[in-house]
N, C-alpha and C positions, 0 to 999 in steps of 0.2 A: 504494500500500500504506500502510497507515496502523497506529501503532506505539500498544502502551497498555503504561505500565508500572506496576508495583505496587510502590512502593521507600519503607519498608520493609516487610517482612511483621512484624505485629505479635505472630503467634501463635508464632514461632519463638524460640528460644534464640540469639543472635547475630544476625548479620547477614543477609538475603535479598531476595530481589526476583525479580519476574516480568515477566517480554515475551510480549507476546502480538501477532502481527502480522497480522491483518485483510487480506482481500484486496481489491479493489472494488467487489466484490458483499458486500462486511459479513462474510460469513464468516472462521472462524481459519483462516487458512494454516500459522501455527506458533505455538509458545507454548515458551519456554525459562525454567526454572526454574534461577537461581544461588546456590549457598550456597557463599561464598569458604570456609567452614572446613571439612575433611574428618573426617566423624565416623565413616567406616565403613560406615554401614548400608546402604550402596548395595550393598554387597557381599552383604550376607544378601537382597538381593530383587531381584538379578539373576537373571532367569528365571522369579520368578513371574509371576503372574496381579495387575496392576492391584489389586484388590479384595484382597489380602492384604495390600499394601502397609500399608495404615492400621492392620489388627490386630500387625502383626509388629512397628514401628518404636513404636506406643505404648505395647507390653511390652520395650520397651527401654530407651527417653527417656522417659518419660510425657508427651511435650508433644503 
């Protein structure tokens, strides 16, 4: 398994980073996105739909 990470993320406000873990066929096995600070908004887009995600949190935070 082979491991890629994204440390920092440049478009965010504080701190983040991404894992993405490859299996040995090249494909993603898993991908874990971390933001040590709790801003909340996980809680407004629990349960939707992927594709809302981006309009909801940018009328939030504008980043």
């Amino acid at each position: 398994m082979r491991k890629i990470t994204i440390d920092p993320i440049t478009r965010l406000e504080g701190h983040g980073k991404i894992n993405i873990f490859l299996n040995d066929a090249g494909g993603v096995e898993n991908v874990y996105f971390a933001i040590p600070e709790l801003r909340g908004f996980e809680k407004f887009c629990e349960g939707r739909p992927a594709d809302q995600v981006p309009q909801i949190v940018s009328r939030i935070c504008g980043v």
